[in-house]
DSSP file (Angstrom, degrees, kcal/mol; ACC not computed):
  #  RESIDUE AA STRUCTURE BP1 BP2  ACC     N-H-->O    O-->H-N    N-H-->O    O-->H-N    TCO  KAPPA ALPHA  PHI   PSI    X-CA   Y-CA   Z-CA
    1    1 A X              0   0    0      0, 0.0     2,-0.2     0, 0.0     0, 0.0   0.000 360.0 360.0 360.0 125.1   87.0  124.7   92.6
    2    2 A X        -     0   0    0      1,-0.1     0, 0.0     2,-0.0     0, 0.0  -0.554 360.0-175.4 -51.3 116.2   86.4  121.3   94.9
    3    3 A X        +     0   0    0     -2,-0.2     2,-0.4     2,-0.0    -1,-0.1   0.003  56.4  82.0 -98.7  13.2   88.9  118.5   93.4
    4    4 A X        -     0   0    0      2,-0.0     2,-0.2     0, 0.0    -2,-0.0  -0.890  54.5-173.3-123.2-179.4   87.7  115.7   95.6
    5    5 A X        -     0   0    0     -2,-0.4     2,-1.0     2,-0.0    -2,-0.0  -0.860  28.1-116.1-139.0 166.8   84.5  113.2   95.4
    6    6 A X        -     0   0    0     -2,-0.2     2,-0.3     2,-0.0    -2,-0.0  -0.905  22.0-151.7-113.2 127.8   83.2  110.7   97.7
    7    7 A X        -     0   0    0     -2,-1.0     2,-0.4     2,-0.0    -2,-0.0  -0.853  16.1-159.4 -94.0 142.1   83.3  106.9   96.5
    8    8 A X        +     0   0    0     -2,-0.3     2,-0.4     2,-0.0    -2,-0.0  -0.698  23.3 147.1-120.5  93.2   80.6  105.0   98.1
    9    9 A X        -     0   0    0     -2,-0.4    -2,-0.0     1,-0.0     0, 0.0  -0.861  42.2-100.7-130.7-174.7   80.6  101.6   98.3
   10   10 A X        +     0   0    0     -2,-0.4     2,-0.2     1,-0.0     3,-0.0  -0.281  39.6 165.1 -84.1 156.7   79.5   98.3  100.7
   11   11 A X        -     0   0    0      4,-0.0    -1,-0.0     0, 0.0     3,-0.0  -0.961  47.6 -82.1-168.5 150.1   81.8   96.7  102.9
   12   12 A X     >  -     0   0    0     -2,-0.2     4,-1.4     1,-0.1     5,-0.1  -0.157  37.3-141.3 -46.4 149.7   81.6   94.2  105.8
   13   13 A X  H  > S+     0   0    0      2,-0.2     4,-3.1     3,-0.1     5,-0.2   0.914 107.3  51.9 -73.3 -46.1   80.8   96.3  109.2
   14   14 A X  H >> S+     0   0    0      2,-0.2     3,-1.1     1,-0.2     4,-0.9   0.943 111.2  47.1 -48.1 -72.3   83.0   94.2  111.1
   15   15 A X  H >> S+     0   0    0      1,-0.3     3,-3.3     2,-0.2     4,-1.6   0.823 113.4  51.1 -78.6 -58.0   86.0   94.9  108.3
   16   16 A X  H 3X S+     0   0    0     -4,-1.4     4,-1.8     1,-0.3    -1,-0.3   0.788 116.8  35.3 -65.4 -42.3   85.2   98.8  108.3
   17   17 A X  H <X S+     0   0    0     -4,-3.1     4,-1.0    -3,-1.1    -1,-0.3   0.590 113.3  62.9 -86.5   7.1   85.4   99.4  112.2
   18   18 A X  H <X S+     0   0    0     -3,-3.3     4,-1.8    -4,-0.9     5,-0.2   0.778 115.2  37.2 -91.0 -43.6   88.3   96.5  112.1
   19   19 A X  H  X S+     0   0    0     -4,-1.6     4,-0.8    -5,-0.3    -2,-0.2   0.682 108.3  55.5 -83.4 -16.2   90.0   99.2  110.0
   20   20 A X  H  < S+     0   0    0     -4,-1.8    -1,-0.2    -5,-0.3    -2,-0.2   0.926 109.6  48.6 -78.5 -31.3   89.2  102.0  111.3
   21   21 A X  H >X S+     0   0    0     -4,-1.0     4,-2.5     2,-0.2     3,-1.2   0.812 108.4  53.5 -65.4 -35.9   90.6  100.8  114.7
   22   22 A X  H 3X S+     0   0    0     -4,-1.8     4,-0.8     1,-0.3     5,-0.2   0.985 115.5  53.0 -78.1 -57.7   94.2   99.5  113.0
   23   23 A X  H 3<>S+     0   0    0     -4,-0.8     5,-1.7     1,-0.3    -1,-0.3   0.613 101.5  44.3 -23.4 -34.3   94.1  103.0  111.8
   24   24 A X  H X45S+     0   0    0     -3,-1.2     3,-6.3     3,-0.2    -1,-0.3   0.770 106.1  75.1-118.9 -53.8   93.6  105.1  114.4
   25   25 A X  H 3<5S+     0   0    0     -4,-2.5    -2,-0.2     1,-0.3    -1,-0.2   0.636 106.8  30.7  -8.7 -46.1   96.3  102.8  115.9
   26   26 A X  T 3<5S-     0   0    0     -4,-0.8    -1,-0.3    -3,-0.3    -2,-0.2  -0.240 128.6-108.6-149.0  15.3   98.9  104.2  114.1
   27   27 A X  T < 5S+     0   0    0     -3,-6.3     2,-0.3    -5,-0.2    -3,-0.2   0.513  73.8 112.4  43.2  22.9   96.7  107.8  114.2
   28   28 A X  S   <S-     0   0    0     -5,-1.7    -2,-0.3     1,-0.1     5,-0.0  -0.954  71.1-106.6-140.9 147.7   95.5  108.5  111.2
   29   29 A X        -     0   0    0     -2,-0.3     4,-0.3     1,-0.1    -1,-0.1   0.654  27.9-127.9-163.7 149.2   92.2  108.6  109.7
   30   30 A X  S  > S+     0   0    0      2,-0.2     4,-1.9     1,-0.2     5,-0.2   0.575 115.7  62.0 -85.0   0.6   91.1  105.3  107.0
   31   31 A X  H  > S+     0   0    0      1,-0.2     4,-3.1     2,-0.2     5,-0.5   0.907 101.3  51.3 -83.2 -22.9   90.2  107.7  104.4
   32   32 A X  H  > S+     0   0    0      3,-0.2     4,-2.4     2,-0.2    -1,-0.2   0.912 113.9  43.7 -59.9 -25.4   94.1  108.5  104.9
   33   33 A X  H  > S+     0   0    0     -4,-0.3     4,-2.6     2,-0.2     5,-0.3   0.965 119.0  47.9 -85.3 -64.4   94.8  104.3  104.4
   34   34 A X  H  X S+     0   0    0     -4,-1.9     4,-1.4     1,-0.3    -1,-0.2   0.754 104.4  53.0 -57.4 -21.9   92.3  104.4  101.5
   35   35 A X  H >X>S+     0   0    0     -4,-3.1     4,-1.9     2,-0.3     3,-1.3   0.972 115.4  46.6 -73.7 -55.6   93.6  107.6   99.4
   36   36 A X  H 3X5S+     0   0    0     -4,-2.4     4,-0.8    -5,-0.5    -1,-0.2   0.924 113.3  47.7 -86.4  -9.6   97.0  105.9   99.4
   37   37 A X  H 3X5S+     0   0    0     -4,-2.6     4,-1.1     1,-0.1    -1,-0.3   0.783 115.5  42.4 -58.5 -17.2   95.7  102.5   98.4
   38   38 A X  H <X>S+     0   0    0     -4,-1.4     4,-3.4    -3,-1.3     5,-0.6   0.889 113.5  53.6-115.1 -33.6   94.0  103.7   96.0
   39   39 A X  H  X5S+     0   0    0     -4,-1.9     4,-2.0     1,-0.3     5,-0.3   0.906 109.4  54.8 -35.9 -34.6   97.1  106.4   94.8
   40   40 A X  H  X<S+     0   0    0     -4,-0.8     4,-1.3    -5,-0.6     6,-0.3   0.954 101.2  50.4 -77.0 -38.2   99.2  103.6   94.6
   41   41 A X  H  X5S+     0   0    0     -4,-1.1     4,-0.5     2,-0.2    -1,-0.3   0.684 113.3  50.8 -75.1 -10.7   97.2  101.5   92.4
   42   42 A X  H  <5S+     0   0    0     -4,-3.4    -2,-0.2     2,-0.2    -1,-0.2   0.859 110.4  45.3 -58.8 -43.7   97.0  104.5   90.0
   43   43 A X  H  <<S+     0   0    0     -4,-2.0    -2,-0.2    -5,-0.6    -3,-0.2   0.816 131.7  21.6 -91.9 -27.7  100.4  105.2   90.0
   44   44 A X  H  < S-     0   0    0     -4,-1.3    -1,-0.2    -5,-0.3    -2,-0.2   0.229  79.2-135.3 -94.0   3.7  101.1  101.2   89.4
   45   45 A X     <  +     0   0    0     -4,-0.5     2,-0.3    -5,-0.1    -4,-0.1   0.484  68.5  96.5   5.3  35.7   98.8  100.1   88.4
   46   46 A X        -     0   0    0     -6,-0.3     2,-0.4     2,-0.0    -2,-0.2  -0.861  42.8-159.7-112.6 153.0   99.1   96.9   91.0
   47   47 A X        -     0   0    0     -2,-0.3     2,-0.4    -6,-0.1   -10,-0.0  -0.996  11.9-116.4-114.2 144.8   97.8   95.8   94.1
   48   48 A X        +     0   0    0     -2,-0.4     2,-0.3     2,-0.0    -2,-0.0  -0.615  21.9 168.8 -93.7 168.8   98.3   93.7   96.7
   49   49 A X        -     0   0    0     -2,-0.4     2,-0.2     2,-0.0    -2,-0.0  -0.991  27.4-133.3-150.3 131.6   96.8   90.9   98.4
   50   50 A X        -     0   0    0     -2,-0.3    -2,-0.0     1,-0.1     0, 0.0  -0.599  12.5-172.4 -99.4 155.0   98.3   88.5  101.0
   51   51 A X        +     0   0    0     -2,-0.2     2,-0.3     2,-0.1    -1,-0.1   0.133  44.4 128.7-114.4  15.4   97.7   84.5  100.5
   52   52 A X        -     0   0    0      1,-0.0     2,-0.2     0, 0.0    -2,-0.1  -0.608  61.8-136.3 -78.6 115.7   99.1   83.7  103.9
   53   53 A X        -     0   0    0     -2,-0.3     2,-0.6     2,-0.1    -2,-0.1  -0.574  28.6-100.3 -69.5 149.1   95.8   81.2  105.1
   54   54 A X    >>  -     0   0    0     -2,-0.2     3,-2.0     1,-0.1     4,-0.5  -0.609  33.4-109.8 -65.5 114.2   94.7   82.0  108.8
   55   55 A X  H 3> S+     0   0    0     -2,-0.6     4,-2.5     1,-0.3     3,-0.1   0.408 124.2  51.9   0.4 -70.4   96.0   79.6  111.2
   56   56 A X  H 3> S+     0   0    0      1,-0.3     4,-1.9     2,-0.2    -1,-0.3   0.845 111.5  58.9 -67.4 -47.7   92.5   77.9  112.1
   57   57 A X  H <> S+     0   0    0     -3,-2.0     4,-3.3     1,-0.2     5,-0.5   0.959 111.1  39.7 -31.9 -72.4   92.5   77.7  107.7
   58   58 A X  H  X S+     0   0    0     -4,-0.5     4,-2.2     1,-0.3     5,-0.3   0.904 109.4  56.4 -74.6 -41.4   95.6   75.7  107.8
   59   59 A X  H  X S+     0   0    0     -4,-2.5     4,-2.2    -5,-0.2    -1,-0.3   0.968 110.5  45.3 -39.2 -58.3   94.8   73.5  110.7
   60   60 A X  H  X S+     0   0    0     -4,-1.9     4,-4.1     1,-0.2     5,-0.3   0.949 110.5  52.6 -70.8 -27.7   91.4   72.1  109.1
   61   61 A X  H  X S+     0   0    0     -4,-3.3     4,-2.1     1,-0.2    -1,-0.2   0.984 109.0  58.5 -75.6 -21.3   93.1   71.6  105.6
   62   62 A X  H >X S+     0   0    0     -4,-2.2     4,-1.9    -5,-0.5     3,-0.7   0.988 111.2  42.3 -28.9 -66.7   95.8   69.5  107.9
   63   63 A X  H 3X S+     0   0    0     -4,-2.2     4,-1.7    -5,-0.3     5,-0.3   0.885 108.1  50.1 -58.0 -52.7   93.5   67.7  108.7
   64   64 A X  H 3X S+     0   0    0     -4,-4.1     4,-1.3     2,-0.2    -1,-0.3   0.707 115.7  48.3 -73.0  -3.1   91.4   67.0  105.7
   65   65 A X  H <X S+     0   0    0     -4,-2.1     4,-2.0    -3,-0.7     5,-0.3   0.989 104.9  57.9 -80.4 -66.9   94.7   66.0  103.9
   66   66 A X  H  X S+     0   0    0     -4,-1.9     4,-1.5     1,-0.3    -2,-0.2   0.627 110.3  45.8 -63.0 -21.9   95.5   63.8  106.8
   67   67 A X  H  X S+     0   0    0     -4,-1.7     4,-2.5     2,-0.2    -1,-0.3   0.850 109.6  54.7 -58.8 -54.9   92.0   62.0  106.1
   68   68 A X  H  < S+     0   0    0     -4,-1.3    -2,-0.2    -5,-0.3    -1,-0.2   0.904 106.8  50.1 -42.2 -44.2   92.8   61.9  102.8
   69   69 A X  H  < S+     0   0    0     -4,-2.0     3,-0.3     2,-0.1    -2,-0.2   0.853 115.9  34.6 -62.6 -55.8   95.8   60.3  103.7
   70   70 A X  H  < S+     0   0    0     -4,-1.5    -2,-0.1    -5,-0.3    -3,-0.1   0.796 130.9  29.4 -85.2 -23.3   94.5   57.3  106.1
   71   71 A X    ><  +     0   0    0     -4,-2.5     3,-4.6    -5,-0.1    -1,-0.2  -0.263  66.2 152.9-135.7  51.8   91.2   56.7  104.3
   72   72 A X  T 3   +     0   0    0     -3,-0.3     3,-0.4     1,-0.3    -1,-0.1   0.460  66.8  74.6 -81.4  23.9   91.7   57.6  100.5
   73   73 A X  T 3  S+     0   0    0      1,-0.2    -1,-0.3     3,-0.0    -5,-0.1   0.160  90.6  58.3-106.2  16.2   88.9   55.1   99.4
   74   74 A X  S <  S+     0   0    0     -3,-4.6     2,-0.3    -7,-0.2    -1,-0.2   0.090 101.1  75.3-118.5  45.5   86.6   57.6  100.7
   75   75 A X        -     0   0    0     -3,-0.4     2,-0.4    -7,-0.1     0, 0.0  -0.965  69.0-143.7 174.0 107.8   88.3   60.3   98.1
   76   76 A X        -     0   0    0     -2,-0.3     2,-0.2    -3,-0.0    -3,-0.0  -0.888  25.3-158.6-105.0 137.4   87.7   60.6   94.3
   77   77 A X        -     0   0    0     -2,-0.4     2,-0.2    -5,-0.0    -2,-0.0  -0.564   5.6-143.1 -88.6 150.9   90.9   61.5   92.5
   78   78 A X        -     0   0    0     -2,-0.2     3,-0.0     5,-0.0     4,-0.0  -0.934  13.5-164.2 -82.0 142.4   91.5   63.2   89.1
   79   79 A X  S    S+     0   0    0     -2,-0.2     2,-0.3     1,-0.1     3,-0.1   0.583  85.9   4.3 -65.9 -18.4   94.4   62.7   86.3
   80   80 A X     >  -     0   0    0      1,-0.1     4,-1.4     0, 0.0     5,-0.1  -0.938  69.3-113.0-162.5 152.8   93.4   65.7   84.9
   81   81 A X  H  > S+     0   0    0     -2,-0.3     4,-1.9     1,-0.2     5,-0.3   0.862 115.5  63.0 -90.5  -7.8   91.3   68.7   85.0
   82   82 A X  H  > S+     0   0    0      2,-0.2     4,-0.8     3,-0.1    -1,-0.2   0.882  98.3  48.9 -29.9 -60.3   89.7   67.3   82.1
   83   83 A X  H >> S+     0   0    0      2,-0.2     3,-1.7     1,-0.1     4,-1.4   0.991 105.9  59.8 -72.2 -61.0   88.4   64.1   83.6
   84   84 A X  H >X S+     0   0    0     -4,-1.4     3,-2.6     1,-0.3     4,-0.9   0.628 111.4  39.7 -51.0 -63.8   86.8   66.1   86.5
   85   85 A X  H 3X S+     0   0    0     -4,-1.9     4,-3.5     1,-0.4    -1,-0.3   0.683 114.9  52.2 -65.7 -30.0   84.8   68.0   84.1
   86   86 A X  H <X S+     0   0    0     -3,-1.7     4,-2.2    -4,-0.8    -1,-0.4   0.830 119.2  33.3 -53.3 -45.7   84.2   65.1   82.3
   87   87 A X  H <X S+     0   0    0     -3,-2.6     4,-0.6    -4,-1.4     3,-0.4   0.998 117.8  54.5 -74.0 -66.5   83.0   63.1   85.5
   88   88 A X  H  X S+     0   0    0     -4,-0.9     4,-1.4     1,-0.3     3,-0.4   0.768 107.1  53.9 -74.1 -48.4   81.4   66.6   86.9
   89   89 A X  H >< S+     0   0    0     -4,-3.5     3,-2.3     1,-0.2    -1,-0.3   0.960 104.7  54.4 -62.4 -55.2   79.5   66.6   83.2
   90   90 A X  H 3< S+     0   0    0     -4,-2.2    -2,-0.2    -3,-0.4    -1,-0.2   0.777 116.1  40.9 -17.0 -59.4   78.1   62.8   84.0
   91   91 A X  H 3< S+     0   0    0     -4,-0.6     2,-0.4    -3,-0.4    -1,-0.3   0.368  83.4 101.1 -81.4  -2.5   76.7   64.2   87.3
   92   92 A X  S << S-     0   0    0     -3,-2.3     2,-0.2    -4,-1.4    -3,-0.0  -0.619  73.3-127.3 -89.3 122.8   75.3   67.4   86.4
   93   93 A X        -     0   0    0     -2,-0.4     2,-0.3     1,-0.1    -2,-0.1  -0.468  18.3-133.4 -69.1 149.5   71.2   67.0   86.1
   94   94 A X              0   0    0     -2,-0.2    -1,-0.1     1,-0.1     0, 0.0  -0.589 360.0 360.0 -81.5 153.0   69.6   68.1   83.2
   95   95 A X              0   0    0     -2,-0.3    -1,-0.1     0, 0.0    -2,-0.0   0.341 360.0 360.0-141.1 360.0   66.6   70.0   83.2
């Protein structure tokens, strides 16, 4: 009796052949990288996921902070997340 199955689902092309290459890097197969993500979250029921921004990420929000910074009368603040919804509800058209 056959114990495996095929999962199908969509994914960037770029990410798939991005992975297939770091893979084969290190000489083995992505179905190998996905069967032990996917083992692992079985068996842990956790995953991870990095929150490290990509350089060019962290440069523009530099930047937009530093705008923020020099010119903050072109900048709406909130106390609260209240008042932004509050505000957000003021501006939302009605239909």
């Amino acid at each position: 009796m056959n114990t495996e199955t095929t999962i199908t689902f969509k994914t960037k092309k770029k990410l798939r052949d991005a992975a297939k290459r770091r893979a084969a890097q290190f000489g083995i197969p992505l179905t190998t990288v996905l069967n032990a993500q996917l083992a692992e979250f079985a068996r842990s029921d956790q995953f991870e996921i990095s929150l490290t921004p990509r350089p060019e990420k962290l440069r523009e929000w530099e930047h937009m902070s530093e705008e923020m910074d020099r010119h903050p009368e072109r900048f709406k603040g909130y106390g609260s997340v209240e008042e932004l919804f509050k505000d957000l509800d003021k501006t939302r058209i009605r239909r």
